[in-house]
KEKE-3310 file (N, C-alpha, C; in steps of 0.2 Angstrom, whole numbers, plus 5000, padded with zeros to 4 digits):
npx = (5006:5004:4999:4990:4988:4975:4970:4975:4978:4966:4950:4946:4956:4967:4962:4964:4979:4985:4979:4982:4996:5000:4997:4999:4997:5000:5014:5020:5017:5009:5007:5000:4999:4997:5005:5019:5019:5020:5023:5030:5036:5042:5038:5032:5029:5031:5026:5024:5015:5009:4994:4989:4999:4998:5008:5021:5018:5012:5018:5022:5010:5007:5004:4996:4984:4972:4969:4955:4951:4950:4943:4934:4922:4910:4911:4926:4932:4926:4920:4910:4916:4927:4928:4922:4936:4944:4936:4933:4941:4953:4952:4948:4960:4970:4965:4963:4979:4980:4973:4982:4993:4992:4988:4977:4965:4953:4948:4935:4930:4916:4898:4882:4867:4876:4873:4875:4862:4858:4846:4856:4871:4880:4879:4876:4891:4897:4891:4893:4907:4909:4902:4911:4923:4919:4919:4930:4935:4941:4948:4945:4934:4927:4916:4912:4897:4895:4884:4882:4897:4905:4918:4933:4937:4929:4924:4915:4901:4890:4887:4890:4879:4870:4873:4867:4854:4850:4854:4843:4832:4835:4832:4819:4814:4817:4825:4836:4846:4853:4863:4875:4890:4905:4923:4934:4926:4923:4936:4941:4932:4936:4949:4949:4941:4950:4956:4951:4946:4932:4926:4924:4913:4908:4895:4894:4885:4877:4873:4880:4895:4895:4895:4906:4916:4917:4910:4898:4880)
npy = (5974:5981:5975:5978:5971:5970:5961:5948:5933:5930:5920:5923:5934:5923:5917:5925:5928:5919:5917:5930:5928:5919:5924:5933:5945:5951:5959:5960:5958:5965:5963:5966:5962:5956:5948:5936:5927:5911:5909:5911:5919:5922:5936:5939:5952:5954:5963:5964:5975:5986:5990:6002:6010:6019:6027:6020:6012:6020:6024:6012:6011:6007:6006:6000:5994:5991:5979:5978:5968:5964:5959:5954:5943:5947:5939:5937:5947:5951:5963:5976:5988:5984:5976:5987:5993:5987:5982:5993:6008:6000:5999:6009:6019:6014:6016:6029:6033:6023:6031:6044:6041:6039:6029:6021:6013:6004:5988:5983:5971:5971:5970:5958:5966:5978:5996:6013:6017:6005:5996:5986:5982:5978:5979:5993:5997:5993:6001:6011:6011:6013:6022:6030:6029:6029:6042:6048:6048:6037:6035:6022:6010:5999:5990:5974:5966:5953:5938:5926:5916:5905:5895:5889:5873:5880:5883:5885:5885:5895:5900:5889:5882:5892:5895:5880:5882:5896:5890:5879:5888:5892:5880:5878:5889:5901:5917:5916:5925:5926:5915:5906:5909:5902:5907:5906:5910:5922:5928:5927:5935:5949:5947:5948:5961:5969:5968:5975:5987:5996:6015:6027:6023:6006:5994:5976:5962:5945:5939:5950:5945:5932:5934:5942:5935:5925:5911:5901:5899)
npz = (4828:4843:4860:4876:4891:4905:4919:4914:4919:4923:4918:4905:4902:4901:4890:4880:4881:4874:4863:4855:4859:4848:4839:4823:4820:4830:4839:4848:4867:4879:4900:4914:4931:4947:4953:4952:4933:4929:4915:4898:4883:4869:4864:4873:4888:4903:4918:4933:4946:4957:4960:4965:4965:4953:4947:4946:4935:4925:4915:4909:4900:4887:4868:4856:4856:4871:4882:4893:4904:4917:4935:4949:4961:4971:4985:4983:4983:4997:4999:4995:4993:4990:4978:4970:4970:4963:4950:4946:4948:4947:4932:4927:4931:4923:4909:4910:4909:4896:4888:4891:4886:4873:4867:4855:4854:4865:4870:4881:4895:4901:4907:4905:4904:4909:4916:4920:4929:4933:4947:4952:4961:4955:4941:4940:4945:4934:4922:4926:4924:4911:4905:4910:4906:4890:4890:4891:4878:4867:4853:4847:4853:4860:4869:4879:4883:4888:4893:4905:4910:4903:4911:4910:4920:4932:4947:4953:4961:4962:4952:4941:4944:4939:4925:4921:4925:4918:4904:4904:4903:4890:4883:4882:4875:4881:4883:4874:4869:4878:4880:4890:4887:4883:4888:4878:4864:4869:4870:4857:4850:4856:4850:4836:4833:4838:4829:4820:4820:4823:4822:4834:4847:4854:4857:4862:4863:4867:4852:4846:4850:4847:4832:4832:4835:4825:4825:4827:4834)
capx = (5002:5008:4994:4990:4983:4973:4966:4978:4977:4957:4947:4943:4962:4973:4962:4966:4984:4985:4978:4987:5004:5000:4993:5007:4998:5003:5023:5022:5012:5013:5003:5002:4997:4997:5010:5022:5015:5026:5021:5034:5036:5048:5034:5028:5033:5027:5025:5022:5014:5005:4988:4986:5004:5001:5014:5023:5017:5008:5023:5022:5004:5010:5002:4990:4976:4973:4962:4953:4948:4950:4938:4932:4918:4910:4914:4932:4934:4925:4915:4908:4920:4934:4925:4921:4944:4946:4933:4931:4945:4960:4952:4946:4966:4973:4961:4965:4985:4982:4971:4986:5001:4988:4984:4972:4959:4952:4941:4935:4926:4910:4895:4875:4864:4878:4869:4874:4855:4854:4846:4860:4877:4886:4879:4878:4897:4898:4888:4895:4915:4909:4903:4916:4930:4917:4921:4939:4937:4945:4944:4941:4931:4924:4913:4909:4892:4895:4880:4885:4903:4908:4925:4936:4937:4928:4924:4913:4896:4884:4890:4889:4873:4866:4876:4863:4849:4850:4853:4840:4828:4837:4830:4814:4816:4819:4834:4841:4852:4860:4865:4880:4897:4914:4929:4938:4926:4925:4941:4940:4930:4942:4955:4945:4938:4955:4959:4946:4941:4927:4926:4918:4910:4902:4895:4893:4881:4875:4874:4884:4898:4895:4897:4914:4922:4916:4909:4892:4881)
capy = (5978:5979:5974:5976:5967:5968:5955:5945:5929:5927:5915:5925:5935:5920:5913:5929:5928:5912:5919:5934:5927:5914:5929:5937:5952:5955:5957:5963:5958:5966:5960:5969:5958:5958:5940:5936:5923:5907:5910:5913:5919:5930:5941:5942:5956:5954:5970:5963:5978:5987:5993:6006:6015:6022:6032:6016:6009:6022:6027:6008:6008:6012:6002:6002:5992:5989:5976:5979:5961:5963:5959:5950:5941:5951:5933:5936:5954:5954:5969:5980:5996:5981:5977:5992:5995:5981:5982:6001:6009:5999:5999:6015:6021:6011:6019:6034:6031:6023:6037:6048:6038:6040:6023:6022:6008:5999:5983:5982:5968:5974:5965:5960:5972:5985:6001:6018:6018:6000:5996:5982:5984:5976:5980:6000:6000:5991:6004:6019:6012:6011:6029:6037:6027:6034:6049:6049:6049:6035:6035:6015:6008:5990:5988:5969:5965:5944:5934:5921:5915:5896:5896:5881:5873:5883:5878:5892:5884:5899:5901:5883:5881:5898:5895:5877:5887:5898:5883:5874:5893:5891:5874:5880:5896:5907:5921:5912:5930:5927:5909:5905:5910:5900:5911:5905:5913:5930:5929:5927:5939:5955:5948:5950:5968:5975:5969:5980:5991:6004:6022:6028:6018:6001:5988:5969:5959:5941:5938:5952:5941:5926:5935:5944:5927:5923:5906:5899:5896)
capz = (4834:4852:4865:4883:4894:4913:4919:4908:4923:4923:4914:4898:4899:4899:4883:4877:4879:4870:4855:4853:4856:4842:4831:4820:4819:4835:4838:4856:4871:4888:4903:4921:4934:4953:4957:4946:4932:4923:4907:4897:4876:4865:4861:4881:4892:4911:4922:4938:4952:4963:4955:4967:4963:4945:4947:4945:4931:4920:4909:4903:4895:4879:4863:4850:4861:4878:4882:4900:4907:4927:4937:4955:4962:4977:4987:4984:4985:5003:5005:4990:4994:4987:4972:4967:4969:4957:4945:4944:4949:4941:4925:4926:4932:4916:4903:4908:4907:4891:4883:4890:4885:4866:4864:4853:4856:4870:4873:4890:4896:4905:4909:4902:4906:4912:4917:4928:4932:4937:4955:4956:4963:4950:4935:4940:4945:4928:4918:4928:4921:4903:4904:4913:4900:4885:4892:4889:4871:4864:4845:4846:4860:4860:4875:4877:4887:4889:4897:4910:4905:4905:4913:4912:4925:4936:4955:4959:4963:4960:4946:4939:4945:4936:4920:4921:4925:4910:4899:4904:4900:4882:4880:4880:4872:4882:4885:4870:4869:4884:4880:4892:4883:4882:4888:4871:4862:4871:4869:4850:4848:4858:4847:4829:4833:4839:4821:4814:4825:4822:4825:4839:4853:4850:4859:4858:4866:4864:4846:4842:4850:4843:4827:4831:4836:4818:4828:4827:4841)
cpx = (5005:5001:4996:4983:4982:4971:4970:4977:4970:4956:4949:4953:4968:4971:4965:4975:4988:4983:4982:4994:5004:4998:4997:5004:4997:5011:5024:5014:5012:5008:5006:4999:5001:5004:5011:5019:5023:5026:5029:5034:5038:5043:5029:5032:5027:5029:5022:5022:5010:4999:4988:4993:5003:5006:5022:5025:5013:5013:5023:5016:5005:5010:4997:4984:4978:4967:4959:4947:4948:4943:4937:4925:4918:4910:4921:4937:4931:4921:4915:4913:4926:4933:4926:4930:4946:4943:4931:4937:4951:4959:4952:4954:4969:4968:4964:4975:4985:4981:4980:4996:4998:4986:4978:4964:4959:4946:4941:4928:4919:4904:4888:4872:4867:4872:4870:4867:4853:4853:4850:4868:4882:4884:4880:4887:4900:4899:4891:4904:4913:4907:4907:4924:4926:4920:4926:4940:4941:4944:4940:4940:4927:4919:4909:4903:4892:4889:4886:4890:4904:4915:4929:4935:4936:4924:4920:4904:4891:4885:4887:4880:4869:4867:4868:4856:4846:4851:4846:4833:4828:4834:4823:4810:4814:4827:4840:4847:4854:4862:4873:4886:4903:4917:4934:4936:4922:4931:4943:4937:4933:4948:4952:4944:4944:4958:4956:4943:4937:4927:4921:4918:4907:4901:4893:4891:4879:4876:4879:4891:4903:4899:4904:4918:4919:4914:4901:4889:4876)
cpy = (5976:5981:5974:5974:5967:5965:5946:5936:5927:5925:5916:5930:5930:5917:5917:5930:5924:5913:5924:5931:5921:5917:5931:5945:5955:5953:5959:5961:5959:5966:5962:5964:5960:5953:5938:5928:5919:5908:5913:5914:5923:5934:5946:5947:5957:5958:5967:5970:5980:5992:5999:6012:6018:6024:6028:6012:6012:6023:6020:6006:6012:6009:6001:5999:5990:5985:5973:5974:5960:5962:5953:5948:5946:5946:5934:5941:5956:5958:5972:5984:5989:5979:5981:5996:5994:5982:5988:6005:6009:6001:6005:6022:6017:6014:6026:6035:6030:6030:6045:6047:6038:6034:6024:6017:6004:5996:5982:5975:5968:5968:5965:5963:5977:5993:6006:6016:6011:6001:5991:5982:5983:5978:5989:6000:5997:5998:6010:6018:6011:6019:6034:6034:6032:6039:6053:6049:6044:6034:6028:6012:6003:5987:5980:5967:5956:5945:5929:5918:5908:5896:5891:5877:5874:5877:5883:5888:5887:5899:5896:5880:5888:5899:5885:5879:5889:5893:5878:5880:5892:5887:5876:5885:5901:5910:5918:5918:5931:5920:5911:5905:5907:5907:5912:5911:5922:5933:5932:5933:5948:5954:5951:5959:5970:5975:5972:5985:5997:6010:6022:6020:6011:5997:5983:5966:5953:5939:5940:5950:5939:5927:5937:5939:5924:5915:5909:5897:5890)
cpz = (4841:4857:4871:4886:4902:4914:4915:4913:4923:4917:4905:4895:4898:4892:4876:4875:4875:4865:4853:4853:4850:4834:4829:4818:4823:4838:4846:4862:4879:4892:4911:4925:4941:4956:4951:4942:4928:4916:4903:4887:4875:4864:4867:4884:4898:4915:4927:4946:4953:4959:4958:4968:4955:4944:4943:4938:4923:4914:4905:4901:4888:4873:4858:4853:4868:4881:4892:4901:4913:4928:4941:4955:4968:4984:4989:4986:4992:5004:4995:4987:4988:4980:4969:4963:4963:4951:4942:4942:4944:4935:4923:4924:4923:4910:4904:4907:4897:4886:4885:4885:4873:4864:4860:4853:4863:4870:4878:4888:4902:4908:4905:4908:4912:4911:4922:4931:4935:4944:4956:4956:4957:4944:4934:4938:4936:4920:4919:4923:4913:4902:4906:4906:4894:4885:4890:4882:4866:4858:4842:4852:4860:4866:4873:4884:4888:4894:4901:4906:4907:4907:4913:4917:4931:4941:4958:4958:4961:4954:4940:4937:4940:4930:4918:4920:4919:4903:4896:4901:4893:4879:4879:4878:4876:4885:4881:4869:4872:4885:4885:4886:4883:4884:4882:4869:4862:4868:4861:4850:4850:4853:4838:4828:4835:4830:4817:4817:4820:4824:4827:4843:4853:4855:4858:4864:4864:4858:4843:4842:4849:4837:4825:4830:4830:4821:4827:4834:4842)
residu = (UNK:UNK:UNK:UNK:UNK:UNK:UNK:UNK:UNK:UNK:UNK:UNK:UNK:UNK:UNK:UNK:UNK:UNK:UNK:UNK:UNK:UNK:UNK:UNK:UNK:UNK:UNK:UNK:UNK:UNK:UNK:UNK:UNK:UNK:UNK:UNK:UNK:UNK:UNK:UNK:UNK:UNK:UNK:UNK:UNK:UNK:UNK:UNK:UNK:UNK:UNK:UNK:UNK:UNK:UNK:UNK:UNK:UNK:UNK:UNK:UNK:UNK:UNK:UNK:UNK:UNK:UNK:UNK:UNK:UNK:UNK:UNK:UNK:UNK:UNK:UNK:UNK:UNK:UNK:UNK:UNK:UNK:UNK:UNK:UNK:UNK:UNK:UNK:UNK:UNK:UNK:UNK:UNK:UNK:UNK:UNK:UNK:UNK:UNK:UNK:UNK:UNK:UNK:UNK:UNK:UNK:UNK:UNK:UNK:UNK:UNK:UNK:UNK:UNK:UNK:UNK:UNK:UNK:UNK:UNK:UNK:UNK:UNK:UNK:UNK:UNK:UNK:UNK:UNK:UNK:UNK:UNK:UNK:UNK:UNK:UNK:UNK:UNK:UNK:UNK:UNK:UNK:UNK:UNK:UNK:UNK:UNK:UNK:UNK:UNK:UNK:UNK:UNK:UNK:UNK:UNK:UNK:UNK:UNK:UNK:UNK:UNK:UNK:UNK:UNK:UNK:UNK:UNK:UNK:UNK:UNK:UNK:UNK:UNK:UNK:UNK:UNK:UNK:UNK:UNK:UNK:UNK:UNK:UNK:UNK:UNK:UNK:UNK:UNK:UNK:UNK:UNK:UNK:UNK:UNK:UNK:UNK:UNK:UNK:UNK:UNK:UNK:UNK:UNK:UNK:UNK:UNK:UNK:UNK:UNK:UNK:UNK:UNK:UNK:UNK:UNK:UNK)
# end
């Protein structure tokens, strides 16, 4: 199989790319990215440009899955309008390339409780890109809804703090279906389902996972 990958630098896609290049039933792995990365492996292919040229870049989404992982904090991105670039947009722009270039599957990395209809900034712009990607028709489509994600080494405060939070709700049962998530095994779990992908539409939340990444929790 030949994979692509957005997002491929953040938390959840470098775990991702570390799995795949170690998988043999993927012989190709191509990863676009905004500044060029060290990484280097015979089976790697780095496409470093400008999100906002398609023109540029579309001719190369050309692979049997594309696995849509971008996404900012609205901290880092500055203003909403910038968010919404990064986390809507590009991916939005890459589905459609792939769906044209025929790829046949995509996992995107979405959010819990995505919803066009929600009242909250993130989770609508979430919900709105899961239905306008449905839209496109892809014949395999993976939608993953992760609770709060454990991120290696992360340095992000709110974060840290809200991932404890929800823990400490766990401990005494509740929102045990949104238990805090490892990156690993997100990761794990977009790599399994591309290898089995289902027809049609599906989503994964919580437990359902746990259960892709064949991990316990």
């Amino acid at each position: 199989m030949h994979a692509l990958i957005i997002g491929a630098t953040g938390a959840t896609g470098s775990d991702l790319v570390d799995l795949l290049l170690a998988d043999d039933t993927f012989q190709q792995v191509r990863i676009f990215v905004r500044r060029p990365v060290a990484l280097q492996h015979e089976k790697l292919d780095v496409h470093t440009i400008d999100f906002d040229q398609p023109e540029q870049w579309e001719h190369l989404v050309k692979g049997d899955v594309l696995f849509s992982c971008l996404g900012t904090t609205l901290q880092a991105a500055g203003s909403k309008k910038a968010q919404w670039k990064i986390d809507y947009d590009y991916q939005y722009r890459f589905a459609c390339a792939a769906r044209k270039n025929n790829v046949q599957s995509l996992a995107l990395v979405s959010s819990g409780f995505a919803s066009a209809k929600s009242p909250f900034f993130y989770t609508k712009m979430k919900g709105q890109l899961e239905d306008d990607i449905r839209a496109l028709g892809f014949p395999y489509l993976h939608i993953f809804r992760p609770p709060s994600l454990i991120r290696k080494n992360s340095d992000r405060k709110g974060e840290l703090l809200g991932i404890k939070f929800v823990r400490f709700l766990n401990k005494i049962g509740l929102f045990r279906a949104h238990r805090p998530l490892p990156t690993d095994v997100l990761a794990n779990a977009l790599t399994n389902t591309s290898k089995n992908p289902i027809q049609r539409a599906r989503i994964y939340a919580g437990d359902d996972i746990w259960k892709a990444a064949n991990q316990r929790r």
